[in-house]
C-alpha positions as CSV (number, residue, x, y, z in Angstrom):
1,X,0.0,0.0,0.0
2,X,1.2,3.2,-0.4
3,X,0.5,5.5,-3.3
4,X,-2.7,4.9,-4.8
5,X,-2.7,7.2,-7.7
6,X,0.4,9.1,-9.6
7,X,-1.1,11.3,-13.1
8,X,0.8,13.6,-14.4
9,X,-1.3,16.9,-16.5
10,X,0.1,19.4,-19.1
11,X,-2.3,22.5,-19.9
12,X,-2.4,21.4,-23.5
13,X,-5.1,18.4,-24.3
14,X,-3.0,17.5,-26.8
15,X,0.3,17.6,-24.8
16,X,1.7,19.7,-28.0
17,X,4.3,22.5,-27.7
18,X,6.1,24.8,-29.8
19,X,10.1,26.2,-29.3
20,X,10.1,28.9,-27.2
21,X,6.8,28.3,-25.4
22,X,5.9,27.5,-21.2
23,X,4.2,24.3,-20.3
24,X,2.4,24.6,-16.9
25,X,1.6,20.9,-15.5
26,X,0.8,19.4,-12.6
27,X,1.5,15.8,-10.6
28,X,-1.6,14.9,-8.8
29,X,-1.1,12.3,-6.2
30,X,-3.6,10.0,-4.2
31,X,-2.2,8.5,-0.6
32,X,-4.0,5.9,1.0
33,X,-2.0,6.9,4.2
34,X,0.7,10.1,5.4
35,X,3.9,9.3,3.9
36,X,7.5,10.9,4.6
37,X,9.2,12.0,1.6
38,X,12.2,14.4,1.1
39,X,11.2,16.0,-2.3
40,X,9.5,16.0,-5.3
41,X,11.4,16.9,-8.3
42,X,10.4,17.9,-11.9
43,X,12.8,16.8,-15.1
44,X,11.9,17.8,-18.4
45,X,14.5,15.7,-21.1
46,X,14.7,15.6,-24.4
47,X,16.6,12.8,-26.2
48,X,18.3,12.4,-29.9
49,X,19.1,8.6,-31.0
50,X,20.5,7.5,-34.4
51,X,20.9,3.6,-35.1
52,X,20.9,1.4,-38.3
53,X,22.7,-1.7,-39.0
54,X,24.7,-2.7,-41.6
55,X,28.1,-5.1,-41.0
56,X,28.8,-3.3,-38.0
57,X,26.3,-1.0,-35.8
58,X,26.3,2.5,-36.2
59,X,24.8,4.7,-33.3
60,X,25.3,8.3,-32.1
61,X,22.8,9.6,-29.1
62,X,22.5,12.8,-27.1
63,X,20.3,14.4,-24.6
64,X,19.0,17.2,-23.3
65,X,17.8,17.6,-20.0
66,X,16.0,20.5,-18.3
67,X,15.2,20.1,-14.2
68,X,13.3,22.2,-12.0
69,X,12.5,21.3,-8.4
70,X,9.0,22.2,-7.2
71,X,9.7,21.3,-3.5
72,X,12.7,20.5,-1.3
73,X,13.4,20.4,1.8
74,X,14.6,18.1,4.9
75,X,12.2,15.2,5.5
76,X,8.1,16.2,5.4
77,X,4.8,14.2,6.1
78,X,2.7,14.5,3.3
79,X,-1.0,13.5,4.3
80,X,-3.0,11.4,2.7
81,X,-5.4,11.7,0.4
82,X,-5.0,13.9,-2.8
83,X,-2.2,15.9,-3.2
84,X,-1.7,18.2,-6.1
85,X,2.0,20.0,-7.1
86,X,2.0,22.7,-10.1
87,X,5.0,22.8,-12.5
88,X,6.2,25.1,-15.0
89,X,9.2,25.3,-17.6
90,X,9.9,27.6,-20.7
91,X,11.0,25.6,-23.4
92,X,14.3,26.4,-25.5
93,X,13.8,29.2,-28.2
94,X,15.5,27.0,-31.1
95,X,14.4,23.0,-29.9
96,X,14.7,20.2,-32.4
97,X,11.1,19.1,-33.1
98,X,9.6,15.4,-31.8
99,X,10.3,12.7,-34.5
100,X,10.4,9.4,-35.7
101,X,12.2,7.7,-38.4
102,X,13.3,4.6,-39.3
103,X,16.7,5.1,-38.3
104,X,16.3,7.2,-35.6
105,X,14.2,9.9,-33.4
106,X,14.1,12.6,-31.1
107,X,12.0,12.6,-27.7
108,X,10.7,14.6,-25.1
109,X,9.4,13.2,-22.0
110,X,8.7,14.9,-18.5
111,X,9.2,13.1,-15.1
112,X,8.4,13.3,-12.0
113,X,9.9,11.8,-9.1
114,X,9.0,11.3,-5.6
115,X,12.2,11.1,-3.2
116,X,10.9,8.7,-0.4
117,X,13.7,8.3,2.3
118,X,14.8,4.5,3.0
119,X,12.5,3.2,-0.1
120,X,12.6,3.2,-3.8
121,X,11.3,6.4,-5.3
122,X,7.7,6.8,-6.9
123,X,8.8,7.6,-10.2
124,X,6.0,9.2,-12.9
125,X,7.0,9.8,-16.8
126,X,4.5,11.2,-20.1
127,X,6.0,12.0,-23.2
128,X,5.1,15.6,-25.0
129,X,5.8,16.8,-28.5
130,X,7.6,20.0,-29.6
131,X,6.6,21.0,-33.4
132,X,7.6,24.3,-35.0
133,X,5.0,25.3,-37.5
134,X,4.3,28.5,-38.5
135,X,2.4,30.0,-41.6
136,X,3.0,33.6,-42.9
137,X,1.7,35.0,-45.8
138,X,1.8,38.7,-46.8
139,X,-0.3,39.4,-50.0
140,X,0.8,42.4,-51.5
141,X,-1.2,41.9,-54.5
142,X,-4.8,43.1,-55.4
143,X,-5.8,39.6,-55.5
144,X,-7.2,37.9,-53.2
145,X,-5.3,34.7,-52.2
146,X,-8.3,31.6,-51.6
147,X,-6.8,29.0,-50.7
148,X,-2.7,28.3,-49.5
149,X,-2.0,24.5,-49.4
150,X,1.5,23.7,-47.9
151,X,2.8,20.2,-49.1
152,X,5.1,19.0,-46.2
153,X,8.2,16.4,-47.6
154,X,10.2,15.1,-45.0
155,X,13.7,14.5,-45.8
156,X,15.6,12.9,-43.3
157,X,19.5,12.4,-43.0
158,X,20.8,10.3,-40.4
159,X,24.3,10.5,-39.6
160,X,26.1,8.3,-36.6
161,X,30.1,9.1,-35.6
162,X,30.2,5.3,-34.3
163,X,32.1,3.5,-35.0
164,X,32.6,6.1,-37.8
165,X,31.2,8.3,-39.7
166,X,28.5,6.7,-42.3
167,X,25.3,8.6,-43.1
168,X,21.4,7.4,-44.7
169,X,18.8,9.7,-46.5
170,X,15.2,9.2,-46.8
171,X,12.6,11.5,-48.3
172,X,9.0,10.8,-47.9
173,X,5.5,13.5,-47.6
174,X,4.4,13.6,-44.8
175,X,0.9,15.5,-44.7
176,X,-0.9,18.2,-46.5
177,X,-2.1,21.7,-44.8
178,X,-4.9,24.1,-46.0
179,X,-5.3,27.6,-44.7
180,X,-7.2,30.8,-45.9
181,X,-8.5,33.1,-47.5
182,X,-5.6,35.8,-47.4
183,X,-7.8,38.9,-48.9
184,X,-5.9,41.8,-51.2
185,X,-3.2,43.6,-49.1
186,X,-3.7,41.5,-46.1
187,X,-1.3,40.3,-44.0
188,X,-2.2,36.6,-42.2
189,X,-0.4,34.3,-39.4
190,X,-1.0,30.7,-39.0
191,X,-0.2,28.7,-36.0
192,X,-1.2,25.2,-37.3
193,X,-2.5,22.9,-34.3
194,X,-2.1,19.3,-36.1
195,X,-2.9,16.0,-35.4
196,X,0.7,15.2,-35.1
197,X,1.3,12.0,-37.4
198,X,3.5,9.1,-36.6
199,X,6.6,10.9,-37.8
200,X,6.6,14.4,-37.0
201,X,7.8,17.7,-38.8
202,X,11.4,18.3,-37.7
203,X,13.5,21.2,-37.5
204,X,16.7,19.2,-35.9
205,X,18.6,22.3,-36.0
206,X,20.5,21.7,-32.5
C-alpha cells in the first residue's frame, strides 16, 4: 500500500508545444495513508538517438535535460489523500522538433519523481511533442489569395560518428495543410494545431 494514484497533466489536451513556449503541469497524487518523503522533483529531457545496421552497428545519441524542483526540503509528512504539485518550464527558443524515423528519433518526456527516504522512489514519466510550425503570408497583390495549401516532404539524414562516420537519407511526404483566404493587401499568421502524425515535422537544427 502506499501511493494509490500518480497522473501527471500538461495544460495542452494535446500535450503539443512549440520552441520557445511554457508548459504549466501538474502531478496529482492519491495516498491511502501520510507518507514521509524528502522531495518532489520535476525533469523535463529531451533525447536524440540514431541507429541502423549494416556489417557493424552505427549509433550516435545525445540528450538534453531541463530540471526544475517544485519542492525540497529536509524530510516532510505528506498526508493522505489527494495531493496536487504545479510545475512550469519555458522551453528552449530554437528546440529540435519530436520525431520518428526509421533510423532514428528525437523525444521529449517529462518526469516526476518522488524522493521517499529509505524506499525506492515513486517515479511518474508522459512523453510531450515539440513542433515548430508557422504559416506567414503577406499578399501584397490586389488579388485575393483563396486558398494556401503547404505540401510538407520530410527529408531525413541520419548520420552516426560510431564506430565512424557513415550517413542514410530518406525522403518521404508527410501530410498536407490548407489555410485561408488571405484577402488583397492582407497580411495573415497561422499557427497550425495538427494532429501530429506518426513521424513528426522536424527542425533538428541543435
Amino acid at each position: 500500500m502506499g501511493i494509490k494514484v500518480a497522473n501527471i497533466y500538461l495544460d495542452n489536451q494535446w500535450n503539443t508545444y512549440y520552441a520557445g513556449q511554457t508548459i504549466n503541469g501538474r502531478i496529482e497524487y492519491v495516498f491511502d495513508s501520510p507518507k514521509k518523503v524528502r522531495g518532489v522533483h520535476v525533469k523535463f529531457k529531451g533525447e536524440a538517438h540514431t541507429e541502423w545496421y549494416e556489417s557493424k552497428q552505427q549509433e550516435n545519441t545525445e540528450g538534453k535535460t531541463e530540471s526544475t524542483d517544485t519542492m525540497h526540503s529536509n524530510e516532510i509528512e505528506i498526508p493522505s489523500g489527494k495531493q496536487v504539485y504545479n510545475f512550469t518550464c519555458t522551453l528552449p527558443p530554437v528546440l529540435p522538433s519530436s520525431f520518428e524515423g526509421e533510423h532514428g528519433y528525437v523525444r521529449y518526456t517529462v518526469k516526476v519523481t518522488l524522493d521517499r527516504p529509505w524506499k525506492f522512489d515513486q517515479e511518474t514519466k508522459m512523453a510531450f511533442t515539440a513542433i515548430p510550425v508557422q504559416i506567414d503570408i503577406e499578399n501584397k497583390s490586389n488579388v485575393q489569395v483563396h486558398l494556401v495549401k503547404v505540401f510538407l516532404r520530410k527529408v531525413v539524414t541520419y548520420r552516426a560518428t560510431t564506430p565512424s562516420a557513415a550517413m542514410k537519407k530518406t525522403k518521404d511526404i508527410v501530410l498536407t495543410i490548407q489555410e485561408g483566404p488571405a484577402p488583397a493587401g492582407s497580411t495573415k499568421h497561422w499557427s497550425v494545431q495538427m494532429e501530429v502524425p506518426p513521424i513528426p515535422p522536424s527542425n533538428l537544427i541543435n
